[in-house]
C-alpha positions in Angstrom: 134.6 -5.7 120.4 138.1 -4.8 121.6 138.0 -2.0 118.4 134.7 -0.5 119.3 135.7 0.3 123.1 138.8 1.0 122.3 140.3 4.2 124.4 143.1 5.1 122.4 143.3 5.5 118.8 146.0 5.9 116.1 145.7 7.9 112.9 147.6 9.1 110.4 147.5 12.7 110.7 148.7 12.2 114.3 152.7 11.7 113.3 155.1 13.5 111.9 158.4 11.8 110.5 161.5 13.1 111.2 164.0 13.5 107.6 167.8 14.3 107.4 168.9 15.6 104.2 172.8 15.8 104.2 174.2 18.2 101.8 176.8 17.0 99.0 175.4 13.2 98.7 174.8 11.8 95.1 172.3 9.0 96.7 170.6 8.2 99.8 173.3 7.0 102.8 171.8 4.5 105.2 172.5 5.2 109.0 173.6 2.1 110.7 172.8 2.4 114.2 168.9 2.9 112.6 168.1 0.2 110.6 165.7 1.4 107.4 166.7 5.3 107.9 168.8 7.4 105.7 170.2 10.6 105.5 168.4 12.1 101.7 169.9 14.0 99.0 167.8 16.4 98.4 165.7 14.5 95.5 165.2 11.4 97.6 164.4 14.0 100.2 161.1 15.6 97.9 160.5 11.8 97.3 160.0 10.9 101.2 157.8 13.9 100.8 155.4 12.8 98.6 155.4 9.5 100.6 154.4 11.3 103.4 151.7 13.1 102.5 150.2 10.2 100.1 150.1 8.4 103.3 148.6 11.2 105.3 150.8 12.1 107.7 150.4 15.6 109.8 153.6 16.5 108.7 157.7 15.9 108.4 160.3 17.2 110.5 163.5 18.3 108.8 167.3 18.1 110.2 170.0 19.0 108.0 173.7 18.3 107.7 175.8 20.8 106.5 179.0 19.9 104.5 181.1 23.0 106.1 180.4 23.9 110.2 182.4 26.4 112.3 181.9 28.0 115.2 178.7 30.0 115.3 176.5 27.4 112.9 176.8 29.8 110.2 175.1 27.4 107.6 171.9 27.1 109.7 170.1 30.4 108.5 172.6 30.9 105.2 169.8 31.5 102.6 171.5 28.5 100.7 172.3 26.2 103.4 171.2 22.9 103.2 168.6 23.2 105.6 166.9 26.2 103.9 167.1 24.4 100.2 165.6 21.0 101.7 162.4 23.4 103.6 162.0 25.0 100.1 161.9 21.0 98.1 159.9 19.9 100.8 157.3 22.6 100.5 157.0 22.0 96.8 156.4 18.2 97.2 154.1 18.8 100.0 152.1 21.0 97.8 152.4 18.9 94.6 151.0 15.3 96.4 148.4 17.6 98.1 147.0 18.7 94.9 147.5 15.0 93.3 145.6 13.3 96.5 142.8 16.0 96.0 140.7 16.4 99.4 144.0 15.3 101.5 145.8 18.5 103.2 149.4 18.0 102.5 151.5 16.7 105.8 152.8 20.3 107.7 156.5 20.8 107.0 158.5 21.7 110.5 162.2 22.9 110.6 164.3 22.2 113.8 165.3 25.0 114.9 169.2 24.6 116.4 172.4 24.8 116.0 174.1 21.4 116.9 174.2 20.0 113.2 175.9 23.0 112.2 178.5 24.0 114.8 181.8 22.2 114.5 182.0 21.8 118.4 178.6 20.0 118.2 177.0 22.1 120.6 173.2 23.5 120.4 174.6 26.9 121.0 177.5 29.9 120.5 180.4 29.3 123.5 182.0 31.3 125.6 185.7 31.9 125.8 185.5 29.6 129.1 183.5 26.7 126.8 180.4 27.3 128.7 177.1 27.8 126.0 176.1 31.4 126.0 172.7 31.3 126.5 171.9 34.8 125.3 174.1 34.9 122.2 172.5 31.8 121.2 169.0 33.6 121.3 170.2 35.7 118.5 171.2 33.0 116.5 167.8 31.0 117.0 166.0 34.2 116.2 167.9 34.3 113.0 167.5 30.8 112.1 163.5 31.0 112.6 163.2 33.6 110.6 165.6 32.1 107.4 163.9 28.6 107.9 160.1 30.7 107.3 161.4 32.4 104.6 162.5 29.2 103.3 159.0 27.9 103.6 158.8 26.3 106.9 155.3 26.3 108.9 156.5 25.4 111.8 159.6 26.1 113.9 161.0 23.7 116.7 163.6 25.0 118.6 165.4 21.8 120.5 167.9 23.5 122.2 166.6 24.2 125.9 168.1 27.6 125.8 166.0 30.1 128.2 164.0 32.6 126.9 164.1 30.7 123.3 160.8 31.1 122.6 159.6 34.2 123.0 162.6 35.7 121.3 161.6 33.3 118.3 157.9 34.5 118.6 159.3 38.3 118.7 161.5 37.7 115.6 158.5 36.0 113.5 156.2 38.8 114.1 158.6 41.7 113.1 159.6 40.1 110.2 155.9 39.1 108.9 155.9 35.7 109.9 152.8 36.0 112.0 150.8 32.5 111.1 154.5 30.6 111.7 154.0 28.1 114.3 156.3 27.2 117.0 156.5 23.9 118.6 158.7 24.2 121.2 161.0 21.3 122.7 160.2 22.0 126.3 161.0 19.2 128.5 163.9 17.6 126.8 166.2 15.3 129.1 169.4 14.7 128.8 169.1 11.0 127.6 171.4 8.3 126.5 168.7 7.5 124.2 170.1 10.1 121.6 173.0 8.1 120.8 172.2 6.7 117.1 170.7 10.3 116.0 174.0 12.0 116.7 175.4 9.4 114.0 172.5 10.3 111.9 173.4 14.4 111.8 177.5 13.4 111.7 177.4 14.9 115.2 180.7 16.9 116.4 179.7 16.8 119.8 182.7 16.3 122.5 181.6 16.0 125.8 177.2 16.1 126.6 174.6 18.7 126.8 173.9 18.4 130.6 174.4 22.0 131.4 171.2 22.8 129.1 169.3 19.4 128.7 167.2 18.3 131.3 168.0 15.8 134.3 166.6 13.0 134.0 165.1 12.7 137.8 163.5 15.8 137.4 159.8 15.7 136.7 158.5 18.9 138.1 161.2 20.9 136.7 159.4 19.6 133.3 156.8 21.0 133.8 158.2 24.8 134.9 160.1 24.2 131.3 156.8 23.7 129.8 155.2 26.4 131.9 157.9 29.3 130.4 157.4 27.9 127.3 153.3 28.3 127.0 153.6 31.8 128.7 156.2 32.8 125.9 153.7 31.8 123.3 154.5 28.2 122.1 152.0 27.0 120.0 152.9 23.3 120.4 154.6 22.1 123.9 157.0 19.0 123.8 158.5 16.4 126.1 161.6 14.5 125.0 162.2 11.5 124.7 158.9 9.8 125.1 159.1 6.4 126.3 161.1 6.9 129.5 158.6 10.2 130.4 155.1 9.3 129.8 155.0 10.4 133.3 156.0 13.8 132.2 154.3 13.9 129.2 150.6 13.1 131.2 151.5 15.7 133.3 152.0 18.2 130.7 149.2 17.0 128.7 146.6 18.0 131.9 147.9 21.0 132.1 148.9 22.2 128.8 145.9 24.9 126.7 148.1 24.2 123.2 148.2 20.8 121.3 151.2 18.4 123.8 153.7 16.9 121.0 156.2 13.2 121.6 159.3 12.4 120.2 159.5 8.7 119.8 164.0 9.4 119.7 166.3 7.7 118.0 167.2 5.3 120.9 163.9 3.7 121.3 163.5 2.9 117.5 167.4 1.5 117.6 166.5 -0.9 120.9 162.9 -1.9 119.3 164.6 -2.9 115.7 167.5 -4.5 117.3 165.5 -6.8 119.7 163.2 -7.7 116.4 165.9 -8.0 114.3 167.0 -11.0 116.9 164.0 -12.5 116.8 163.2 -11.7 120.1 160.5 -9.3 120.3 157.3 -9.2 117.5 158.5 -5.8 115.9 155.0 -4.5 114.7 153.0 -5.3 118.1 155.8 -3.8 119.4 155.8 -0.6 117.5 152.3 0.0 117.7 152.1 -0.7 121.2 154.9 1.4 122.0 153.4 4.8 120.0 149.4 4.0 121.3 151.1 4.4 125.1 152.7 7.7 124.1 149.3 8.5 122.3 147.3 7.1 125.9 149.8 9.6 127.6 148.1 12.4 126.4 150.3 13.2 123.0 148.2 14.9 120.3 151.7 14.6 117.9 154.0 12.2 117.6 157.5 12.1 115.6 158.6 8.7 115.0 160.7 7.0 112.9 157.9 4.7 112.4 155.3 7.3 111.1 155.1 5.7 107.4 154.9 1.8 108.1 152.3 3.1 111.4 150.5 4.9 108.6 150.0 1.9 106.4 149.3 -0.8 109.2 146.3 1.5 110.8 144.9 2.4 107.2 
């Protein structure tokens, strides 16, 4: 009874797993702080892949971690940076378990779109001389990126960096270059959270210092909305909150007013307090999982990135 009036349902196609791929690794490294993640080489990477789509997921969401960073991020749209190869593996192993599952689409591969993993002062955008980020110089550098990480083989684009104006300088720079059918999901109301901690060890994170002259304040819930409102008129094509636990407040909000799909990222943090707490014993870790993604999914999120997207996958089946 309880599954036939069910209000809220989980599926599959609904999540999309974040990957790091880390360039000049042999084998997989496990991150610490995130119990059952890794950072790929770029086989294990394809391999994740596969898993992905054979368990039909909407799609993955790559990071990469470059082996050299300077200033401007110059690996993140180098046609062979690490970023760039992983999009063009993941493409191919998308398309190969596709074609092996039949009558299954293969799971939609998304790039993020920023800087941070590739600058050496860990910022999500060029500085100033005063150490400031330079909003507008960073627009060129998105645009760049955008356009590298489509020509890589990326369907979607997700620029995370809360600089203004990102995405309809990203739209603009698609369009001229061909890109039309390029989607771009854009991180619109992401806060400046403590719950980012454990993916900043999972990217090798340079950062000094926090992001709270760009991020998002975490009282605020109006001003996420205006974030998402600038985005949507700029063309977005997906709308984001970030994190999701701590703004399901936001995210309903954004959800009732939003005319493009309303995506959730389940951070870092969350899945590091949720496996800690099981890993004690003192929590039941799968009621727990699933009952923390069905309130993001009640919320009003038509995606969801999570951590948990392949064992979520295999429990609903």
């Amino acid at each position: 009874m309880r599954r036939l009036v069910a209000e809220t349902r989980l599926h599959a196609a609904d999540l999309v797993l974040p990957l790091f791929v880390k360039e000049g690794l042999t084998e997989p490294a496990p991150i610490a702080s995130m119990p059952g993640q890794v950072q790929h080489t770029l086989e294990t990477l394809g391999k994740a892949v596969e898993r992905a789509a054979e368990a039909g997921l909407g799609g993955v969401m790559l990071f990469g971690i470059p082996a050299r960073r300077d200033a401007t991020g110059s690996q993140g749209d180098a046609e062979d940076g690490i970023l760039q190869r992983a999009l063009r593996v993941a493409r191919e192993a998308a398309g190969d378990a596709g074609r092996v599952a039949g009558s299954r689409p293969a799971p939609v591969v998304m790039a993020d779109t920023c800087l941070d993993e590739f600058t050496d002062h860990g910022h999500c955008g060029v500085l100033a001389k005063d150490g400031t980020v330079d909003n507008d110089a960073t627009l060129d550098r998105y645009a760049s990126m955008a356009v590298a990480q489509a020509r890589a083989g990326a369907e979607v684009v997700a620029p995370s960096g809360m600089m203004d104006g990102q995405v309809a300088v990203i739209r603009d720079a698609l369009d001229d270059a061909g890109y039309l059918d390029v989607s771009i999901l854009a991180y619109s109301a992401k806060y400046a959270s403590a719950y980012y901690g454990p993916f900043r060890e999972a990217v090798d994170s340079a950062l000094q210092g926090d992001r709270r002259t760009y991020q998002m304040d975490a009282a605020n819930g109006r001003e996420g909305l205006r974030e998402a409102d600038l985005d949507l008129a700029e063309g977005a094509d997906i709308v984001m909150v970030k994190p999701a636990g701590s703004y399901l407040d936001v995210l309903r909000a954004v959800a009732d007013r939003s005319d493009v799909p309303v995506a959730a990222y389940q951070v870092s943090g969350e899945y590091a307090m949720i496996e800690a707490a099981a890993a004690n014993g003192w929590i039941d870790r799968k009621g727990a999982v699933l009952e923390s993604v069905t309130s993001i999914k009640r919320a009003g999120a038509d995606v969801i990135l999570t951590y948990w997207a392949l064992e979520i996958a295999e429990w609903i089946k």
